[in-house]
Every structure is written in C-alpha cells, then in structure tokens.
C-alpha positions in Angstrom: 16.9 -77.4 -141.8 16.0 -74.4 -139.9 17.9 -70.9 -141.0 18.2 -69.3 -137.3 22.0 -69.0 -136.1 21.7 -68.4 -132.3 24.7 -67.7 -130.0 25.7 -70.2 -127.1 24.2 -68.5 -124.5 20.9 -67.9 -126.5 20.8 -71.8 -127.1 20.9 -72.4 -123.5 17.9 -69.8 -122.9 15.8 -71.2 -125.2 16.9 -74.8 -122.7 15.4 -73.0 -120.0 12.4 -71.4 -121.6 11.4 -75.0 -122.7 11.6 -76.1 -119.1 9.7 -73.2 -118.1 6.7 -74.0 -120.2 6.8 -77.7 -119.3 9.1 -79.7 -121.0 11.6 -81.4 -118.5 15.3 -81.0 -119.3 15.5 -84.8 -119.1 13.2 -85.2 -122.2 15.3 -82.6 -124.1 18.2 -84.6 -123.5 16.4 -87.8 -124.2 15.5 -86.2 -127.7 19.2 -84.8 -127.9 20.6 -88.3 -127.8 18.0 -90.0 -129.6 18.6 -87.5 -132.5 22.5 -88.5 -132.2 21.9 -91.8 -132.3 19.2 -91.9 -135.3 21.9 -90.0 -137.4 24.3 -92.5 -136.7 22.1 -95.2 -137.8 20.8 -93.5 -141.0 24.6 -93.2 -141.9 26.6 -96.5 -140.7 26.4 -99.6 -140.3 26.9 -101.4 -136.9 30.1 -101.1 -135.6 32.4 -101.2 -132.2 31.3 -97.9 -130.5 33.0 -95.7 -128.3 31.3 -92.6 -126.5 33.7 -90.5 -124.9 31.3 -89.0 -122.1 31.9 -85.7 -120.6 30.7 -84.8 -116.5 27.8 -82.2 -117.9 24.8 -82.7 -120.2 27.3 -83.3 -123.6 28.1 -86.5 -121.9 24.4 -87.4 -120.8 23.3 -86.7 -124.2 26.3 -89.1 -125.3 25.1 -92.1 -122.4 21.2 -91.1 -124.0 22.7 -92.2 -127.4 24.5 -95.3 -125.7 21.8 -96.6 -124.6 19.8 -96.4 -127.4 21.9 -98.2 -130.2 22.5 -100.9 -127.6 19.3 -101.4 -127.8 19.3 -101.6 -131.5 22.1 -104.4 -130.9 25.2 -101.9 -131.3 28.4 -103.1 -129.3 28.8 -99.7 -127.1 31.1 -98.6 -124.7 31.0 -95.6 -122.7 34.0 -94.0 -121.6 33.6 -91.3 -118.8 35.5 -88.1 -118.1 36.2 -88.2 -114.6 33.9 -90.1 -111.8 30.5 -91.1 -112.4 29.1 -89.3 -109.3 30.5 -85.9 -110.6 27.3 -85.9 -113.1 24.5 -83.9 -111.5 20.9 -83.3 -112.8 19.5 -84.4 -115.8 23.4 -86.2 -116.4 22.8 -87.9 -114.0 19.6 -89.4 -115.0 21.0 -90.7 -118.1 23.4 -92.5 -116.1 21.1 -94.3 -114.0 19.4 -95.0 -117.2 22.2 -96.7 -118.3 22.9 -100.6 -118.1 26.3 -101.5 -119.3 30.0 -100.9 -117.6 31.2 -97.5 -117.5 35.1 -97.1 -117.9 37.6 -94.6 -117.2 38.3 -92.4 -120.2 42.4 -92.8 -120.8 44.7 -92.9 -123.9 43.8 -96.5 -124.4 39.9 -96.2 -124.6 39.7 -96.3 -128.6 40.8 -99.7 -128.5 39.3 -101.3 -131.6 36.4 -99.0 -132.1 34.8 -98.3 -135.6 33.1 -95.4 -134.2 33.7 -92.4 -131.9 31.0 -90.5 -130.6 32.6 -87.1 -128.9 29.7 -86.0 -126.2 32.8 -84.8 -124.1 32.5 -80.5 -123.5 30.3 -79.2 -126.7 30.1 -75.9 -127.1 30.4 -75.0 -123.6 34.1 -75.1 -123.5 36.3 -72.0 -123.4 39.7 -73.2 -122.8 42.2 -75.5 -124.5 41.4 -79.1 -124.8 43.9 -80.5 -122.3 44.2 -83.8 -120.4 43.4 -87.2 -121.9 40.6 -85.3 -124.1 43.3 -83.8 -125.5 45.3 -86.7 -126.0 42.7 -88.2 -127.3 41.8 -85.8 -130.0 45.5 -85.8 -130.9 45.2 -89.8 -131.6 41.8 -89.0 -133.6 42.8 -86.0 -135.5 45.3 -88.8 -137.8 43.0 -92.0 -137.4 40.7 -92.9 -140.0 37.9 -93.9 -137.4 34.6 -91.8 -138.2 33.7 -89.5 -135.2 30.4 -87.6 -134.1 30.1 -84.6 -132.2 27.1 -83.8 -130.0 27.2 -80.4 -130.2 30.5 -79.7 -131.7 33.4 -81.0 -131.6 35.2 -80.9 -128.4 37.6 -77.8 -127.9 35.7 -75.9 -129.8 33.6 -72.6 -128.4 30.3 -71.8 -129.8 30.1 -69.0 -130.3 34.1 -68.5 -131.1 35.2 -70.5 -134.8 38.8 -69.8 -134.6 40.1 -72.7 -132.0 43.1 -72.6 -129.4 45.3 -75.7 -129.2 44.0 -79.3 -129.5 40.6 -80.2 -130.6 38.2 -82.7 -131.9 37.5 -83.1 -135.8 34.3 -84.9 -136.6 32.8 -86.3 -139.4 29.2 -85.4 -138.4 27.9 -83.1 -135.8 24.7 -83.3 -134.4 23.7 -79.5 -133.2 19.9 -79.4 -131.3 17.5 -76.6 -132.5 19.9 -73.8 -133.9 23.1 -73.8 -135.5 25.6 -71.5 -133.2 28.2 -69.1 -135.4 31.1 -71.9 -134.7 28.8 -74.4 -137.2 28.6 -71.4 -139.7 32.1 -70.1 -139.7 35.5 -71.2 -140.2 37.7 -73.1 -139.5 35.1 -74.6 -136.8 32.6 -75.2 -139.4 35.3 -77.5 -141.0 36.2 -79.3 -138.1 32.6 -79.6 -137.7 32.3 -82.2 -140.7 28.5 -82.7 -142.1 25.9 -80.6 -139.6 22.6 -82.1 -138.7 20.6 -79.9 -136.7 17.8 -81.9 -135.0 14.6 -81.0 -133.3 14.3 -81.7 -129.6 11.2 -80.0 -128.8 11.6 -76.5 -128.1 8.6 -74.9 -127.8 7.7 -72.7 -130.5 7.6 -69.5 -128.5 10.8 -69.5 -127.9 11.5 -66.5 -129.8 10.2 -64.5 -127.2 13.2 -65.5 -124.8 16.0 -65.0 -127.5 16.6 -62.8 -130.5 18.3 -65.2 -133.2 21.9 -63.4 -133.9 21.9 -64.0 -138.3 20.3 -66.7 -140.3 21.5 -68.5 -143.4 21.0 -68.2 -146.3 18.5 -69.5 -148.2 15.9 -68.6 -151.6 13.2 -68.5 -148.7 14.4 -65.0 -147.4 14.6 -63.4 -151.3 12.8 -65.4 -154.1 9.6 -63.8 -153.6 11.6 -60.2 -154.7 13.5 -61.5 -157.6 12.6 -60.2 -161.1 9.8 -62.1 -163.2 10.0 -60.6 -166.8 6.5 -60.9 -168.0 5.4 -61.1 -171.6 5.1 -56.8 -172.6 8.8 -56.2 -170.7 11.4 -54.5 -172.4 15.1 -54.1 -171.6 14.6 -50.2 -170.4 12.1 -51.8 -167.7 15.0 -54.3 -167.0 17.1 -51.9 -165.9 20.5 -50.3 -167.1 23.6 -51.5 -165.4 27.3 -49.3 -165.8 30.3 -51.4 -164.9 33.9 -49.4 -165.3 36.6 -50.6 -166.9 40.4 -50.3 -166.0 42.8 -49.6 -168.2 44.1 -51.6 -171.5 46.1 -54.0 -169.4 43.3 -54.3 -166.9 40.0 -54.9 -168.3 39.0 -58.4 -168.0 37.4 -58.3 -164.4 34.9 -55.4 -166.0 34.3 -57.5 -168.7 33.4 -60.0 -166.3 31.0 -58.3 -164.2 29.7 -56.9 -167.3 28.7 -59.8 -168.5 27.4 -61.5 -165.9 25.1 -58.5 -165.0 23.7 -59.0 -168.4 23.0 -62.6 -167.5 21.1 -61.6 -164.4 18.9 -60.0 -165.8 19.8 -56.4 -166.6 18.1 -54.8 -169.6 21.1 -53.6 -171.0 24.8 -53.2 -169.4 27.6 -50.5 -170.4 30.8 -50.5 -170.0 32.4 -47.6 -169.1 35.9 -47.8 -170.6 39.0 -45.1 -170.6 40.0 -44.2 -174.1 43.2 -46.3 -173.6 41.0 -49.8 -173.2 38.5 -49.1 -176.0 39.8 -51.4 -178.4 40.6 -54.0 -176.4 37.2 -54.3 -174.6 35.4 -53.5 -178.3 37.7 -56.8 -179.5 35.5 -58.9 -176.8 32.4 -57.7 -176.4 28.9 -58.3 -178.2 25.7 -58.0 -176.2 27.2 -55.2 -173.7 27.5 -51.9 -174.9 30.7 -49.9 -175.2 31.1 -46.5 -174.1 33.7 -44.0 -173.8 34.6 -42.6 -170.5 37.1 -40.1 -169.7 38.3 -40.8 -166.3 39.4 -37.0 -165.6 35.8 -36.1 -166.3 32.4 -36.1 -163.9 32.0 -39.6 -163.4 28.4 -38.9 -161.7 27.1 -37.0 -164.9 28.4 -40.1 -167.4 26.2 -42.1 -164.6 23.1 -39.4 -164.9 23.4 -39.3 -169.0 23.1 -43.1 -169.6 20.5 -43.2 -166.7 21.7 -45.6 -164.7 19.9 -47.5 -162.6 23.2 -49.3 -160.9 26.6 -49.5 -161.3 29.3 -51.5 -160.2 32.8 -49.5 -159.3 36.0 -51.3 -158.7 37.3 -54.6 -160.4 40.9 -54.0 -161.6 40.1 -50.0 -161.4 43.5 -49.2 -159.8 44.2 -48.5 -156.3 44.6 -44.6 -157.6 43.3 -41.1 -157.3 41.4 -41.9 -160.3 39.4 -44.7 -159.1 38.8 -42.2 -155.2 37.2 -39.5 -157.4 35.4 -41.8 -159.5 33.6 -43.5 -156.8 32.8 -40.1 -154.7 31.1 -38.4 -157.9 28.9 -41.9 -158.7 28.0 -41.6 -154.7 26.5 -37.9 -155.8 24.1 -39.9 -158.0 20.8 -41.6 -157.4 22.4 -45.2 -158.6 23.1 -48.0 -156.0 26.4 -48.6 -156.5 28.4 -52.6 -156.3 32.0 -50.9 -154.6 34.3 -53.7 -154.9 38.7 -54.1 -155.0 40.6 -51.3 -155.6 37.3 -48.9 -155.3 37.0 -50.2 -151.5 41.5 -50.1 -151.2 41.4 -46.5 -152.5 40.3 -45.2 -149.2 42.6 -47.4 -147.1 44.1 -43.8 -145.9 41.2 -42.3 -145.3 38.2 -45.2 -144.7 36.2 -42.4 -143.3 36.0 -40.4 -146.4 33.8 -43.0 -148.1 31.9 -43.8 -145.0 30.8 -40.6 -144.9 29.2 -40.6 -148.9 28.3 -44.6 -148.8 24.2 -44.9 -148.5 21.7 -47.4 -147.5 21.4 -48.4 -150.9 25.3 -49.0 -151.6 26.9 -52.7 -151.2 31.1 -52.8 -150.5 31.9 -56.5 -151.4 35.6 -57.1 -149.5 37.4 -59.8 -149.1 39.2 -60.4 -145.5 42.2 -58.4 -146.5 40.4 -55.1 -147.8 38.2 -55.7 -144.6 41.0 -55.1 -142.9 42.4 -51.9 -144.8 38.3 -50.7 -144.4 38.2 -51.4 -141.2 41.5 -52.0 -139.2 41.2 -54.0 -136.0 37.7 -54.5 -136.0 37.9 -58.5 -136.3 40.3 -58.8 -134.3 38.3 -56.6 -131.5 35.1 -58.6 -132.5 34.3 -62.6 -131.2 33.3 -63.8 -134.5 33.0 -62.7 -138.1 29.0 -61.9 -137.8 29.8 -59.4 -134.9 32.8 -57.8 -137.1 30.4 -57.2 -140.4 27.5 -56.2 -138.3 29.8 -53.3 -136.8 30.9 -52.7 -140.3 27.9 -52.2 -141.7 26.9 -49.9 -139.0 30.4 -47.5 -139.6 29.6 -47.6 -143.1 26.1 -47.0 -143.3 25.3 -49.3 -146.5 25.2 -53.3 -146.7 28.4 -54.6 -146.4 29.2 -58.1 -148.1 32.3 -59.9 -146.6 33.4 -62.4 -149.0 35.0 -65.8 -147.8 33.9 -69.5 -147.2 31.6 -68.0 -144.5 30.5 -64.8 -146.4 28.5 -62.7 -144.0 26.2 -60.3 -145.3 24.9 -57.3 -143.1 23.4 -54.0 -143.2 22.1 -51.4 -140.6 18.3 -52.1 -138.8 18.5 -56.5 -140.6 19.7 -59.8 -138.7 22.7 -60.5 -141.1 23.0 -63.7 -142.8 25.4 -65.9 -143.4 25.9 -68.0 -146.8 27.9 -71.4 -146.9 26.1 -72.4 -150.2 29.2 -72.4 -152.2 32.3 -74.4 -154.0 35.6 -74.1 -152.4 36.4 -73.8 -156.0 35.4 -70.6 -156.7 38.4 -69.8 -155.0 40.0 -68.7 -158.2 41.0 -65.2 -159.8 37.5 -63.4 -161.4 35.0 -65.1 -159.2 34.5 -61.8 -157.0 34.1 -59.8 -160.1 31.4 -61.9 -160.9 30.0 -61.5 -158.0 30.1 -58.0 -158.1 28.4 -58.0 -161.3 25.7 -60.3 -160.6 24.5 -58.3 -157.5 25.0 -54.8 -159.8 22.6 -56.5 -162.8 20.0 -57.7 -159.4 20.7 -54.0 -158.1 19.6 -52.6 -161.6 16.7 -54.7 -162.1 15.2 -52.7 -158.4 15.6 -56.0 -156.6 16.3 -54.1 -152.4 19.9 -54.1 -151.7 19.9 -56.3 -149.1 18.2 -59.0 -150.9 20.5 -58.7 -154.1 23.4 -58.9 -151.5 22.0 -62.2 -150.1 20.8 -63.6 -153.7 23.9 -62.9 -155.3 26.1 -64.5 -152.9 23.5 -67.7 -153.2 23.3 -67.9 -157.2 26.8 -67.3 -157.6 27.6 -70.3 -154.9 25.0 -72.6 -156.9 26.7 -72.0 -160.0 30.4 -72.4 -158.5 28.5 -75.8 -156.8 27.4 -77.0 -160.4 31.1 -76.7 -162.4 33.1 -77.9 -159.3 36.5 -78.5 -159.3 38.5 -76.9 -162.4 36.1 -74.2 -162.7 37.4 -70.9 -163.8 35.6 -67.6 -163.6 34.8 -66.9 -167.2 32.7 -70.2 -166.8 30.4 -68.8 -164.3 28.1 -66.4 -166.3 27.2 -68.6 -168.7 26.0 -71.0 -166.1 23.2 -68.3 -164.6 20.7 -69.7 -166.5 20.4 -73.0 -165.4 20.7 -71.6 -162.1 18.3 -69.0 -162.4 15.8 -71.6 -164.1 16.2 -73.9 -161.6 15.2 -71.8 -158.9 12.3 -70.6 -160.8 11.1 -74.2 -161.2 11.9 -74.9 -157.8 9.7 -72.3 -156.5 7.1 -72.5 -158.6 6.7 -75.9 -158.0 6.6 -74.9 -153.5 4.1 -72.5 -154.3 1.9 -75.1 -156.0 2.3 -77.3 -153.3 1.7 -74.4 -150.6 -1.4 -73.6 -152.3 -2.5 -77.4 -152.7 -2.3 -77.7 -149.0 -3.9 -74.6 -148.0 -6.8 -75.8 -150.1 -7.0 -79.3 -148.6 
C-alpha cells in the first residue's frame, strides 16, 4: 500500500494532471469503481446490493461498481441522490453505461439489502450530512448491514477527521491513489473501517503537480539506519543512555524507560536516581546501572561525566522547579535528549523558555493534553492534527512526537509522518515511558532523531500489536526482541529478493 498522505485538494490535482497527460477522467473512474467492486468481491459473498449514488463523480464511481458486479450476477440496485439528469461529465457517462432501473434514494431504499455501498459525497463534502443521506446514515449507523465507502464515508471531509453531525460508518473504504489525513486520523479513520487504497492509473509524474502533505509510517523510511552490532562491537560503541529517576514514590516509569533502552540496543543505560529513591530502584534493577544524582546539583555535568550519548528527561520527574532546571542544564550538553511528562508540563508557564534551548537533535513526546499546555490553541487553530505538529515542530525547533491513535511525528525541513501501526491496547499506564525509552536507547546508539522518532513509535506499536488485549506496560520491553528480530529477518530477506531481481 503506498505511504503518501495527500490532502483533498492535492488528490483532485493529481485527477487533473492525469487527464492532462492522457488519461480520460472516464477511465479513472472506470478503474475507481472497478477497484470498489473487486474489494467487495474478494471480501463477500453475493448478496442483495444497494449503492446509494450521489449527483458527482462519488456516485459515478458507485453506478461503475453497479454495473460491474451485475455483471458478475450480483442482485444490484442503485439508488440516486436527486435526478438523473443532474449528473454531468464523466457521471454522466457511467449512467449511460448503466442498464438496470434507477430509483429515488428515500428512507425506504435499504429494503432487504445485505450490502451498502455509500458512493454518495466522498470526501468532497464540507457540511453536515442532512436530508435523506442523513437519514439514511442514521438507519445504518445501528444496522448490522456491512457498508463500503468510495472515498470515505459520507459526511466526512478529507482533509478534516473530526466530523459535524450525522455521518456514514463503513466497514471498508475504498480510497484511489493516496490516503487523505481523514483515513489517517481519528475519529474519521474509525468511521473509516478497513482502508484499501487502490491504483487507478495516475501517471507516475504526478509528483510534479502535488507535494504529498506526510506519509506513514513504515520500516521502508528507517530500517536502512537502524544499528547492526557486528561481531568486534562493544557496549561503549553501543552507546550510553541516562534516564532520570523521580523520587522514592515515583520511580517505576524510569525504571521503565530504562529498561527498555537497554533492550533497544544501548550499550549500557544509567539511571540517574535522587538519594531518596536509591534503594528502591537498587531493589529492582540488574543489567542498568545505578547512579547517584543530586537533583540540586549540575545536571548537565552528571550528563558530561558519564558521557552520555542520550538521555531521556521526564517520566514521573515532577511537575517542579527541580525537573525545569534539570532539563535546561542537560540542554547545555551535547546529548539528544527524549523530553517527555512532567519535563514537557514544567514549562506550561513559560512554553517559550524551553523553545528557546530545545535543538534539532531533541524529541518532546506529548500526549494531546501536554500538547495543549506546550502549545495552547494551536489544534484548535490548525485543520487537522498533521498541520498542528508541523507548526509545533517549527515553534520548537526539535522533532516533536505527538502521541495518540494517530501519532504524528514532525520536525523542521521533513514531510511528517504519521504512524497507525499500533494496539488500542497500549492504552494503559507506562506505555509512553516505554516509548520514551526506546527512542532514548535508538537516540544513544546515533540512529538520526527523526528516524528514532519514527522507529520507535513503529517497534513499540508492533510489540503493543503482538500481546494485545490485557497487555500491561512492564510486558513491552521484554517483547523487543522478537520484534527487533523480526524486522531484521524481514529485511534481510527484501534485500535478498531486491538483489535477486536486479540480477535477473
């Protein structure tokens, strides 16, 4: 499935740019509703159809996808949205192509249909769903009758995920070339159901019409970077991750991204821990190292005398002058730093003071809600999450990781990406600190900062993919090496093949 996320608009260039170097609209439309109609097929079995048809080219796409599973002996009927002679163009066309009755959509068109195909707006629709569209999306919204959105679901905007009023759920979509951010984020990407996103012929220099607005993510845009130990490596070429500790009733989510930094792959992992904690984080740990550190002291020279290579600042720290000071003197140092919880809430007062220190090489890893101290109004101001962490990332000068369902990952001068590969279940106290310490142990091991971002977010979705349900946080480190081996095999074994076919 391709990676590019392209808005609305963008999707409807590369239309035109197709037609432009000689492909008709009719024949992306006929691909469009043969693609609907194939993944249909490859998922049901033949059953009473209905395809609610819209007046633009949604609803010709829908009549293209009629016509073709009549063919294959489906019972179909088409329901239009208004009068058959509003349908211009290539709409039009499909119409004409089209054998069988047309009937007047209402609130009794559903009859006894085992199948809804919803080619009524797409993602061209910027208002409420009203009318007997919206009536009938009410009716579907508590049926148990599978539906299929061309496009998306009707009622919901491309390029806008957060829907107003009454829409259409689906079970599949079927998207054509790109994804748009309403596939990618929620709760449209819900709504959305499973996403197929079929080719209908764009030509390939399309990219010179559009400029694609993030892509997801995926081991193609990082596995070539990732740390390979080979045979003569030693942990001090592995890297040396710090992680601080909170106090004695606080330490577990430093444990936790210790640990899991030491499963990524750092060389060796300290953590820093007040005088106060030291014998409750000695009680638990084994392979990470202890060390003392006074909090009222330079935190940036305890960074420069165990040469740190990264460090991650923040998990169960305190929202406390403490934690503020620590993370402005490890800023003075060379480190990249992993700036997450109550290291990123610190500066809600002042957001600008650590704007001002934060580098290139620094990651902030917020949830919605410290977003929102970090940056206030800037979602609401922005028309999608993307276009909120992109503006982030350019107020804070570093990459900025925005944790969620839909985590968006951005930094200054990249196309952002967007990850979905995860577990709903990792939903659950801990998981961000593990997180935080996987990206500080890919961070230690000189893996670039934006690539750790977007490999951490993936390898700590793959593992939260692999427990499932009833997973809690403390499970999560010890499941990096069969995740980590698995994409090792996995792209080993693509190389091989790449080579085999560049030698044939």
């Amino acid at each position: 499935m391709p990676l590019d996320v392209l808005k609305t608009a963008d999707c409807g260039a590369c239309d035109r740019y197709a037609e432009a170097a000689g492909v008709p609209g009719i024949a992306l439309m006929q691909a469009a509703g043969a693609a609907v109609a194939q993944a249909i097929r490859k998922r049901w079995a033949r059953r009473p159809t209905v395809i609610l048809c819209g007046p633009g080219n949604n609803g010709g796409d829908g009549l293209v996808c009629g016509r073709i599973l009549r063919q294959a002996g489906w019972p179909v009927r088409i329901a239009l949205l208004g009068e058959p002679g509003r349908l211009k163009g290539d709409a039009a066309a499909a119409l004409a192509d089209w054998d069988g009755p047309i009937e007047t959509m209402s609130a009794a068109t559903l009859g006894d249909a085992g199948l809804v195909v919803d080619a009524v707006f797409g993602a061209g629709l910027t208002r409420p769903l009203g009318g007997v569209a919206g009536e009938l999306a009410a009716v579907l919204a508590t049926s148990a009758v599978p539906v299929v959105a061309v496009d998306l679901p009707s009622g919901v905007a491309g390029d806008r995920p957060d829907p107003v009023g009454m829409m259409m759920r689906a079970d599949l979509t079927v998207t054509f070339h790109a994804r748009k951010p309403s596939h990618c984020l929620e709760p449209a990407a819900s709504l959305c159901g499973e996403l197929v996103v079929a080719d209908i012929g764009i030509p390939s220099g399309w990219r010179a019409a559009v400029t694609p607005l993030a892509r997801i993510n995926a081991p193609a845009l990082w596995q070539d970077v990732l740390p390979a130990p080979q045979a003569g490596t030693h942990k001090h070429q592995r890297g040396r991750l710090v992680v601080f500790s909170g106090s004695a009733s606080a330490t577990g989510a430093a444990r936790l991204a210790a640990i899991t930094g030491l499963r990524a792959g750092a060389g060796l992992v300290t953590l820093a821990s007040p005088a106060s904690a030291l014998l409750v984080n000695a009680s638990a740990l084994t392979a990470v190292m202890l060390k003392r550190w006074d909090a009222e002291a330079d935190t940036g020279g305890f960074l420069t005398t165990l040469r740190a290579s990264a460090a991650v600042i923040g998990p169960a720290a305190g929202v406390c002058e403490t934690t503020r000071r620590a993370v402005i003197e490890a800023l003075s140092q060379p480190a990249p730093l992993v700036l997450d919880a109550d290291a990123l809430t610190a500066f809600e007062s002042d957001p600008q003071a650590l704007f001002d220190r934060l580098r290139p090489i620094d990651v902030i890893t917020p949830h919605t809600g410290e977003f929102e101290r970090l940056f206030p109004g800037l979602m609401a101001a922005s028309v999608n999450r993307i276009e909120a962490t992109v503006a982030a990332a350019r107020m804070a000068g570093c990459v900025v990781l925005l944790k969620g369902a839909d985590t968006v990952i951005a930094t200054p001068g990249q196309r952002p990406v967007i990850n979905r590969h995860a577990s709903p279940a990792l939903a659950t106290a801990g998981s961000g600190d593990v997180l935080a310490g996987l990206l500080g142990g890919l961070l230690a091991q000189s893996v670039p900062v934006f690539d750790a971002a977007c490999a951490a977010a993936w390898l700590h979705g793959d593992a939260g993919l692999r427990l499932g349900t009833g997973l809690i946080a403390e499970d999560l480190p010890g499941l990096l090496p069969q995740v980590l081996q698995a994409l090792a095999a996995r792209t080993a074994q693509a190389r091989a093949f790449q080579r085999l076919s560049l030698r044939d």
